[in-house]
N, C-alpha and C positions, 0 to 999 in steps of 0.2 A: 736573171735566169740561172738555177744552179746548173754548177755539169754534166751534161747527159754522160761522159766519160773520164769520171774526176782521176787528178792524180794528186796526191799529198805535195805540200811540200814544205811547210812547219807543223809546228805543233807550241801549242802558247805555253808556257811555265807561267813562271811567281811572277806576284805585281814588284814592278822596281820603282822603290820614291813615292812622292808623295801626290803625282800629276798627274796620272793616268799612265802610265809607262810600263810596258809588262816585259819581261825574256823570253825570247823564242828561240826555239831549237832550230832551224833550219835543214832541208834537205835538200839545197841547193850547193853547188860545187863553191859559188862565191855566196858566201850567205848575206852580204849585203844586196845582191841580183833580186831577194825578195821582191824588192819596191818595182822591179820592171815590169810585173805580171800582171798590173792592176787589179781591178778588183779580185780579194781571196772569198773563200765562201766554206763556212762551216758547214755537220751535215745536215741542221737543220733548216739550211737555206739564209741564213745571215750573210751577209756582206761586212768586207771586214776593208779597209783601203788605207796604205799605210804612207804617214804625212812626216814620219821621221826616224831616220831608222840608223845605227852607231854599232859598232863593234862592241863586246865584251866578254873578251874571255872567248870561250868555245862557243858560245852564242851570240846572237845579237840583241841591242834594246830598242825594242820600236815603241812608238806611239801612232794610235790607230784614231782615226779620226772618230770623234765622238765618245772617245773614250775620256772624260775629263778627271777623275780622280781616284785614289787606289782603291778604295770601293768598288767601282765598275771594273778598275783593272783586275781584284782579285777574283770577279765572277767569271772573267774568261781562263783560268786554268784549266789547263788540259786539253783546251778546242783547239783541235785539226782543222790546217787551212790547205784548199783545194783549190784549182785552176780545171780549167777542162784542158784534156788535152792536148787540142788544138790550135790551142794558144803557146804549146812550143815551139822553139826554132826546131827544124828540121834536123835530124841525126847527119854528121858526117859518116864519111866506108868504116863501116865497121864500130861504129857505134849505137849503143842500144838505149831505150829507157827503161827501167828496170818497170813498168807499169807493163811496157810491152813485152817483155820476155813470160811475165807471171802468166801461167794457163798454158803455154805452147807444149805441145804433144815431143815428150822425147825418144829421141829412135837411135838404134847401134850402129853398129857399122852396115850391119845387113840391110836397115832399113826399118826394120820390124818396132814396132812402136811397142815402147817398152816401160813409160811412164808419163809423169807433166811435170812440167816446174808449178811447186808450189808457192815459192818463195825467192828473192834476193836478200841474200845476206852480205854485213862487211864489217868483221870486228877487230878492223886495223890493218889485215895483211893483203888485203883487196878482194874483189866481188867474191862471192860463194853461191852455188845455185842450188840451193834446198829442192828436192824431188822426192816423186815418188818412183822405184824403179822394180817392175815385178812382184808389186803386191807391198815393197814396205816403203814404209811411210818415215818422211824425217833423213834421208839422204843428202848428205852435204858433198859436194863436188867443183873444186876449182874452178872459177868459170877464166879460163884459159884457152890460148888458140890450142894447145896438147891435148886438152882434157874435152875444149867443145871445137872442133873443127869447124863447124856449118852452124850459121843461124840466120834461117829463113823465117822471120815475121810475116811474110804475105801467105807462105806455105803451110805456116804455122806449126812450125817444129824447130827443134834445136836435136843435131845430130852429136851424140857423141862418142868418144873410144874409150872403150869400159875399161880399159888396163891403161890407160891415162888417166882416166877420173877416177883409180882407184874403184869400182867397181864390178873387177874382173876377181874368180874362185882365185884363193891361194894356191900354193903350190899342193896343201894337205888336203884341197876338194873337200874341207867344211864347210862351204856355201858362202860362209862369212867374207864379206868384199875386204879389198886387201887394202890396206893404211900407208902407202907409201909416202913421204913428204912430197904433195905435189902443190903443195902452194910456193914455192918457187921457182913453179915455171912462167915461161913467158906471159906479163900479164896481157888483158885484153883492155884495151880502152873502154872508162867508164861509163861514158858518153860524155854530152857538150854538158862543162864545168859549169856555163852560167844559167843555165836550165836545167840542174837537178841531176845530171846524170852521175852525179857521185854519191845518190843519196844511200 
């Protein structure tokens, strides 16, 4: 049955050797955790079930059952592997999975709903929450307890402080949100390392 609420959490590279063995990227905190999930599932409903799986490098090399030689290997490049949601562990306090942050209605200090998260990002220096805020689009904002104070998943909003997130009129009131170095502040936990929460 594929996912009625999938969440990613490889994605397949190049075939490796000559047996069926491909590179996966992973988007699990321990990327060998892949194998825990059982069956994965591309989006057009294949089943993928991983019979061996080894570190290399920044990825890992798996081999997938029924996959016997690099032939087959090379046809799965680029297919995204999925799990339904519900088959993660549980979030400890204060941990999120970035599958459930994506859509949640953003609000200021006031309350006043003021965008969505479109997007989790993380190009090294830890999470980033891509938004939309008052009409524009592509907003990047620290996802830090300074910058998000609140995140309510059942309520379905994440609350945040505009002159934390960088967000807030400059001093010159050109409209333009102000760029302070705020990815140095306190980070927030990624979520749980062995189910993806560092993807």
């Amino acid at each position: 049955m594929k996912p009625q609420n999938p969440v990613q959490m490889a994605v397949i590279g190049a075939a490796h050797g000559i047996k069926g063995e491909v590179r996966v990227k992973t988007f699990t905190g321990d990327p060998l955790a892949l194998s825990n999930y059982g069956l994965l599932y591309s989006k057009d409903g294949r089943t993928f079930q991983v019979e061996a799986i080894r570190p290399a490098g920044e990825v890992v090399v798996v081999r997938f059952r029924g996959v016997e030689d690099r032939t087959a290997a090379e046809r799965l490049t680029g297919t995204e592997l999925f799990v339904d949601r519900s088959v993660l562990p549980p979030e400890e306090e204060d941990e999120f999975y970035h599958a459930d942050l994506i859509g949640l209605a953003v609000r200021d200090e006031t309350g006043a709903e003021v965008g969505r998260v479109a997007a989790v990002q993380n190009y090294g220096g830890g999470d980033i929450l891509e938004i939309t805020f008052r009409g524009r689009k592509g907003m990047l904002i620290p996802f830090t307890q300074a910058a998000v104070p609140e995140v309510d998943i059942a309520g379905g909003f994440v609350r945040v402080d505009t002159l934390a997130a960088g967000l807030a009129d400059d001093e010159d009131g050109d409209g333009r949100p102000e760029r302070s170095d705020q990815l140095n502040a306190k980070s927030r936990p990624r979520g749980p390392r062995e189910a993806g929460g560092n993807r």
